[in-house]
N, C-alpha and C positions, 0 to 999 in steps of 0.2 A: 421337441423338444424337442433332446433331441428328436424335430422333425423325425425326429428321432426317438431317442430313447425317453428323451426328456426333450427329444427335438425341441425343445425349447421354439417349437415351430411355433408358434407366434406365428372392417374386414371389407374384403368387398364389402360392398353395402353403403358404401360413403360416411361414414361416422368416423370421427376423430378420435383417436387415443387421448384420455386425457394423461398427455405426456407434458412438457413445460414447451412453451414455444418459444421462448427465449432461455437459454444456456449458459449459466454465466457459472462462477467459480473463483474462490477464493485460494487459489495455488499459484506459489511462486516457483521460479525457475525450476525446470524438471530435467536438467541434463540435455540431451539430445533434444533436438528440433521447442526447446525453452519453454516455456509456459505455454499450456494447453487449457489454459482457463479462459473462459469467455466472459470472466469481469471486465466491466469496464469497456467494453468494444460494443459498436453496434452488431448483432445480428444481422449476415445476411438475410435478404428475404429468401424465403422458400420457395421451390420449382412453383408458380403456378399451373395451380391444378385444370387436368382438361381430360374429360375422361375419353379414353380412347374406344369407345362404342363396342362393337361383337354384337353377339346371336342374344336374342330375347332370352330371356331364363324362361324355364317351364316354372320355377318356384322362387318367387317373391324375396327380393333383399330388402333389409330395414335399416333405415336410417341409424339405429342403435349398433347396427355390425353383422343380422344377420348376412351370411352370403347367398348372391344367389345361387339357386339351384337349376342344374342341365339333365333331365333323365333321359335325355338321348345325345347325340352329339350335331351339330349343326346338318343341315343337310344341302347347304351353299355357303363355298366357305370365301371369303375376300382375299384377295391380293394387301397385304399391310406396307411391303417397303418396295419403292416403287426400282431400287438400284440396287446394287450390291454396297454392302458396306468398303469393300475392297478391290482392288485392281487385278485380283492375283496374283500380283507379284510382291505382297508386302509377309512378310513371316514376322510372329505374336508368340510369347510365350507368356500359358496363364495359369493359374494354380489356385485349387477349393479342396476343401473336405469332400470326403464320402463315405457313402454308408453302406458301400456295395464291393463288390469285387475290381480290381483296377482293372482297368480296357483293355483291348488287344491293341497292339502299334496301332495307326493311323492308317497305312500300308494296309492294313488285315479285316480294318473295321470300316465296314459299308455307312454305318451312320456317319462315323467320326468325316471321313471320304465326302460322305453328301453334304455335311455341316459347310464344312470347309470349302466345297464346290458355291454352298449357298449366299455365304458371305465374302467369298470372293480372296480371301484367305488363310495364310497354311496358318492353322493353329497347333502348336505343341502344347499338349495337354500336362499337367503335373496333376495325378490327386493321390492327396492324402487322405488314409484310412484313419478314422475316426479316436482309437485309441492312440495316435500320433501325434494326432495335429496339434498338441503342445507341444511338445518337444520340438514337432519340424518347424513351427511358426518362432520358436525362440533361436532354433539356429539361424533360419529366416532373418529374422530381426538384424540379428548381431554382423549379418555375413554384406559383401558389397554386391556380391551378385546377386538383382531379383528380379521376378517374371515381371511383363509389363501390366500384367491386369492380377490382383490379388482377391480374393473373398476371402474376408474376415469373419467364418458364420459359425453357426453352429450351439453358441450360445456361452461360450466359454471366457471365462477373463484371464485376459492375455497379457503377462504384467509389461507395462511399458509401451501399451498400444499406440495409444493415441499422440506419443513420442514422435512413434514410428513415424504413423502416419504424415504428420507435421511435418518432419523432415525428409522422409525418402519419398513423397509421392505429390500426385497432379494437386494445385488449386485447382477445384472444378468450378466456383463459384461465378467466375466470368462467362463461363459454361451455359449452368444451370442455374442459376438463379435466377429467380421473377421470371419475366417475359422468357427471357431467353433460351431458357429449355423446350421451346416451342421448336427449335431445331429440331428436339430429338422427339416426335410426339408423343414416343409412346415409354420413354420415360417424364412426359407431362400425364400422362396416365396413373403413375404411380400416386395412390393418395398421399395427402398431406401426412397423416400419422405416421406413414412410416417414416418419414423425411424426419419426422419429430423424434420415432425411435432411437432413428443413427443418432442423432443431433449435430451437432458442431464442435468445430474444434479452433479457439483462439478465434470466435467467430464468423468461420467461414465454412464453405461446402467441400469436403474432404473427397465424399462417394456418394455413391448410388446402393440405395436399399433395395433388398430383396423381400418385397413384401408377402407377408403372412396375415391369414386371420388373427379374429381375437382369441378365439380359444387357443391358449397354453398348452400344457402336459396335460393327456386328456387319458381316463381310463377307460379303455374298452374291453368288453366283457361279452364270452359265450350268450346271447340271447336266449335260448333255452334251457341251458345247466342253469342260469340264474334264475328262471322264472321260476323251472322245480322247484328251488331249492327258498323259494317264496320272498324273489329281489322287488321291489316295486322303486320308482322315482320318489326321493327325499322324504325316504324312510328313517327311522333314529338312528342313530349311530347302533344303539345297543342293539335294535334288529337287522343291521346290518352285520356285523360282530357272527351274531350268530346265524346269521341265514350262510356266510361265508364258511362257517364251522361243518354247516348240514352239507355243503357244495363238497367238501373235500370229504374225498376218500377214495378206494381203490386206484391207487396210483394218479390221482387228478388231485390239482391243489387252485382254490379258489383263488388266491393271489398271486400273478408272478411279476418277480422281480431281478432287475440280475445287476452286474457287476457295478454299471457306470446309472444305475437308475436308483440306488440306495432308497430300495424299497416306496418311491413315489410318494416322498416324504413331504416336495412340497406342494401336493395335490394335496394331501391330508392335515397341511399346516391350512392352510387357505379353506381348507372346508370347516377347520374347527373355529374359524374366527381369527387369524393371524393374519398380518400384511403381507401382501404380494412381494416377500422380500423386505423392502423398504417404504416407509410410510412416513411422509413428512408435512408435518402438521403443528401449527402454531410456533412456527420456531424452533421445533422439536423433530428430531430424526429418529424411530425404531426400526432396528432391523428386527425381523422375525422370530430370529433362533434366538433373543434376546425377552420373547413375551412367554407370559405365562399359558397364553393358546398354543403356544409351540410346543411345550412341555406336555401340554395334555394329549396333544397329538403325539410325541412320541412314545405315552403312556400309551394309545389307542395302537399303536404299531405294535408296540412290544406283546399286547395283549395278543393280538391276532398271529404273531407270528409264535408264541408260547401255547396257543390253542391248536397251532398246525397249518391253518391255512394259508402262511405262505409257500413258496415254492423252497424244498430244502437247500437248492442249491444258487440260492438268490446273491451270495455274494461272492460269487466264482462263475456265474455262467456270464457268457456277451448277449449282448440286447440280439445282436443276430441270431443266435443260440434259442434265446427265448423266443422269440419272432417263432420260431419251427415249433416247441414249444405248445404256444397259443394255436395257431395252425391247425396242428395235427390233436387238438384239443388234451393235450396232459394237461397245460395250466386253463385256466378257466377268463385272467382276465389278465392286462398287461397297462402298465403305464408309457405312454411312446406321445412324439407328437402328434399334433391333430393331423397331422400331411401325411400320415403314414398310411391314411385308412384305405386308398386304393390299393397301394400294393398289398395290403390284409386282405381287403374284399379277395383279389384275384388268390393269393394263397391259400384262403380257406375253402375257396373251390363247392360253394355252396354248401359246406357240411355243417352248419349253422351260423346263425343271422348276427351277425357284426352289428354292432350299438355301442352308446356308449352311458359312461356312468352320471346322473344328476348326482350332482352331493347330497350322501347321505346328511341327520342332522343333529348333532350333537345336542346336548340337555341345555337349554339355556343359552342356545346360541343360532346364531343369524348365520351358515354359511356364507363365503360367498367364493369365486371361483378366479384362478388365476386369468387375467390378462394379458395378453403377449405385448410385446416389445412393439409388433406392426413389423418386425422385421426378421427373417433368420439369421443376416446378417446384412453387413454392405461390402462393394464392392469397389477397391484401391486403383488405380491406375501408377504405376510408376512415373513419375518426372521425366518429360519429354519436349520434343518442339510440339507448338501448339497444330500442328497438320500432323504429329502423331497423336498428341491426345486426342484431336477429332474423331480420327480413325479407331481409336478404344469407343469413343462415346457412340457412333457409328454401330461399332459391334453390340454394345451392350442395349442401343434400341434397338435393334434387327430382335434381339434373344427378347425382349418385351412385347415382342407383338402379341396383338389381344386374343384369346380365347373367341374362336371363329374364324383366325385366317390361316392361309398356309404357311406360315412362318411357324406361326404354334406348333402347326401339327407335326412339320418335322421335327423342330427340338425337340417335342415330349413324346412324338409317336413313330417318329423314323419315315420310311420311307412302305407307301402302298405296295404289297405282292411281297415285300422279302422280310419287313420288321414289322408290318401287320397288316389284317384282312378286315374287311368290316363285315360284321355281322347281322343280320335281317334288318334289323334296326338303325343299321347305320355306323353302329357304332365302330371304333378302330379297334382289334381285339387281340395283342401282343401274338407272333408267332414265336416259335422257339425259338428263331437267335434274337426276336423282337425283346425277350428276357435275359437274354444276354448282350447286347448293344443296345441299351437300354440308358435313358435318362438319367437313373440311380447309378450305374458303375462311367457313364460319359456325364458328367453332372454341366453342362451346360448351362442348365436351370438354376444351380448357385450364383454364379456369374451373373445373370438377371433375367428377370422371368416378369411376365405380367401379372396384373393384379389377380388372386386367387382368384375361382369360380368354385363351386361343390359339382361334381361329377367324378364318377368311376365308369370305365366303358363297358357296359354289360350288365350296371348294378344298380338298376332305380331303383329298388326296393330299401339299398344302403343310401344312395342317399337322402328317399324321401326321411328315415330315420332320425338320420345327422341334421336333416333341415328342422325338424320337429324338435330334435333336443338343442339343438340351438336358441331356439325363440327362447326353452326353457333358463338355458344357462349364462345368455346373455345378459340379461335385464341383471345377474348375480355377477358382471366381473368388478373384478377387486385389479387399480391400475398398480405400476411400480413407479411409484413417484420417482427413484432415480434413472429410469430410462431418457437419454439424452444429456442427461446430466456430466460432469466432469469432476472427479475426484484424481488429484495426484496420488493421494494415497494407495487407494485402491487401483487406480490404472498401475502401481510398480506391486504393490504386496496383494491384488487383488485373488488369485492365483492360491496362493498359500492361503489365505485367507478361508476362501473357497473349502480348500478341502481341510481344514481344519473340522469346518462345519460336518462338512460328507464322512472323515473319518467317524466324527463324532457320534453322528446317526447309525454307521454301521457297529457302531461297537456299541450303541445303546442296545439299540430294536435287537440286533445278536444276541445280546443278554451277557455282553464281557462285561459289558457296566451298565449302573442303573440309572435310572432317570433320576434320581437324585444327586447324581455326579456333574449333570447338564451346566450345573450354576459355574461348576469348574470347568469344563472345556469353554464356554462361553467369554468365563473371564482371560482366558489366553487366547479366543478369536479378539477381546477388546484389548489386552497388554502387545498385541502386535501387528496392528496396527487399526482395528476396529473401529476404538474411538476416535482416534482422528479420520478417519472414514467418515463418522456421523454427524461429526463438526463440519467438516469442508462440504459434507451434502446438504447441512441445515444452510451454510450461509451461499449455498452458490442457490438453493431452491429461493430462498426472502429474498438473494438479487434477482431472479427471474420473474418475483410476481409481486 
């Protein structure tokens, strides 16, 4: 999830989301920047695809999504851009989420220094901390003054987005469409699905995706506290229930959860047989919190947390909070997204083996497992002369360079001798300010990044793991048929919308209300603007196909 907590991190592996490849929509004028519907227009074409090459995997990607897998790190790395993006004399200012600590000046930070020596430009950083970035992205919105490169990520519906977009920022389609993106190779690198994820907007190319695997919110679990406590891969529900009962105790608690993860509700809606969100089918739109599998799932929540095994203070603590948490092993297992697993690897510092969960399997039913977007977010450029947007497009292939060159290595590893050492093996192995001038608190990476790999540096053992439960849980995703999609409704009340649901989960599984109340919050997620949500996604999905 959030890449996060729900990193909604959202593979390699070259398979396509089945997301809609054509965008269309049935909404009329939306105020600012007018109709964001893709009725009626042709589709631009999508970047064609050219994959940008790197280092052989040690383990085998599959056409279905698994990713490949690195158990060491290259041991000859390429040169990927052959200029600098910039003159040095050009100054950018650009603004992402984060899930870390905000940087020290530019002035003070050796990476931020090197970044900016590497591409040839002063970049002025803005990031926003995680529980913000609504509020700053809606002042954002409304205000005249805004950075030249935006990232819209993180997984969150921003009401009035694709307004925004439309009207304060670059066409990139002249850009990056078709052939053309061969300018920038190694956003031709980016797969097609993710392109699918962003989608379009009034049929044209807005941004650039930050690609993500297929695996969603993923839950990872104490390897050995579960095995005790007698966990196996797509066991029943009801022995899972209770192997999580036997897990907790003496101050350890088999589930955690915390503030902005509401209890990893829709990992548990998707394992009991509900849609990924939205599922649109025969002319027909359900949303999830709308099916009777949802309900059962949060009958299965309510249980486990009235039996103890969640974490008590799951709807007050921060994902960061928990993160230490899991770590230092009080909770047992955490819902976060799939991208978080390296910095777990390195935080739990070898005191048990990092895994993750197959869906258990309820009585009468077919798990299956959330699908990601293909993207954590994409990335905005503000309206410029076409010799500045170059130069955004410029920066944002430099940050894509592939897994194997030096480009890579500095954005995600810094700099050799001061922000890390390689270890027997090769590998780059964070030093202490390499954890603090760090990828996560200088997020670079949001901005745009190359297509995933699976690697953590120091930790084959994790990812041969991750590679294995992947075969397993891939062949089980479940897509979200509105990924790319356009709803006016939802892009203004999307937002409220949202936490309608999210209240409504914590006040269930809390036990302030029962699951038999469900049919009434649901009906005021649909009296405000729901159903029309389900209508504009049914007729812009049958214009798409």
């Amino acid at each position: 999830m959030s890449r996060r907590t729900l990193l909604r991190s959202i593979a390699v592996g070259g398979a396509a989301l089945a997301a809609p490849s054509v965008l269309t929509a049935c909404s009329t004028d939306s105020g600012d920047g007018g109709s964001v519907s893709n009725a009626g227009k042709k589709g631009a074409a999508w970047p064609t695809y050219t994959p940008a090459g790197g280092a052989t995997p040690d383990l085998a990607p599959t056409a279905e999504g698994v990713q490949a897998g690195y158990t060491s790190y290259p041991g000859k790395l390429v040169k990927a851009v052959a200029e600098k993006p910039g003159t040095g004399k050009e100054k950018i200012r650009v603004l992402t989420i984060t899930y870390g600590t905000p940087p020290k000046p530019a002035a003070q930070n050796k990476l931020w220094t090197a970044i900016n020596e590497a591409l040839g430009v002063d970049v002025e950083f803005t990031v926003v901390p995680d529980a913000d970035f609504r509020t700053k992205m809606a002042t954002l919105f409304a205000g005249d003054d805004i950075p030249d490169i935006i990232n819209i990520g993180g997984g969150y519906v921003l009401p009035r987005e694709a307004q925004f977009v439309k009207s304060r920022c670059a066409d990139l389609t002249e850009y990056l469409s078709g052939d053309a993106v061969k300018d920038y190779p190694h956003l031709a690198g980016i797969p097609t699905y993710a392109w699918q994820g962003m989608g379009r907007i009034s049929g044209r190319i807005f941004g650039v995706p930050v690609e993500r695997p297929k695996p969603q919110d993923t839950m990872f679990f104490n390897g050995q506290a579960f095995a005790k406590a007698g966990y196996k891969p797509g066991m029943s529900a009801d022995d899972f229930a209770a192997m999580a009962k036997d897990a907790t105790g003496g101050k350890k608690w088999a589930l955690g959860a915390s503030m902005t993860a509401y209890y990893g509700f829709k990992t548990h809606a998707t394992w009991h047989g509900a849609p990924n969100e939205w599922r649109i089918k025969d002319g027909k739109t359900t949303y999830f919190a709308g099916t009777d599998e949802f309900k059962a799932s949060l009958e299965f929540m309510s249980k486990l947390r009235k039996q103890g095994s969640y974490y008590p203070e799951a709807t007050s603590v921060s994902q960061v909070d928990l993160k230490t948490q899991f770590w230092n092993g009080s909770v047992l297992s955490m819902t976060d997204g799939f991208l978080s697993y390296p910095g777990s690897a390195a935080g739990i510092k070898g005191a048990f083996d990092l895994d993750a969960l197959v869906p258990y399997t309820p009585e009468g039913v077919t798990p299956g497992y959330q699908q990601s977007r293909g993207a954590f977010g994409y990335t905005v450029i503000k309206k410029a002369s076409k010799d500045r947007v170059k130069l955004m497009l410029r920066i944002l292939n430099y940050l894509a360079s592939p897994f194997g060159s030096e480009e890579y290595e500095l954005v995600h590893f810094g700099l050799e001798g001061t922000h890390f050492k390689r270890d027997k093996d090769n590998n780059p192995i964070a030093t202490p300010l390499g954890l603090v001038e760090s990828k996560v608190n200088l997020p670079f990476v949001y901005l745009s990044d190359a297509p995933q790999v699976l690697y953590a540096p120091g930790y084959a053992d994790v990812i041969k793991r991750l590679h294995a439960w992947q075969q397993k849980v891939v062949p089980m995703m479940v897509p979200n048929d509105s990924w790319g999609l356009q709803s006016d409704t939802y892009n203004k009340q999307g937002a409220t919308l949202t936490q309608i649901i999210q209240d409504g989960v914590t006040a269930v599984v809390s036990g302030r209300q029962k699951v038999s109340d469900w049919d009434g919050i649901y009906k005021k997620w649909l009296s405000q603007g729901g159903k029309q949500a389900l209508e504009e996604y049914a007729k812009e999905y049958e214009a798409a196909h």
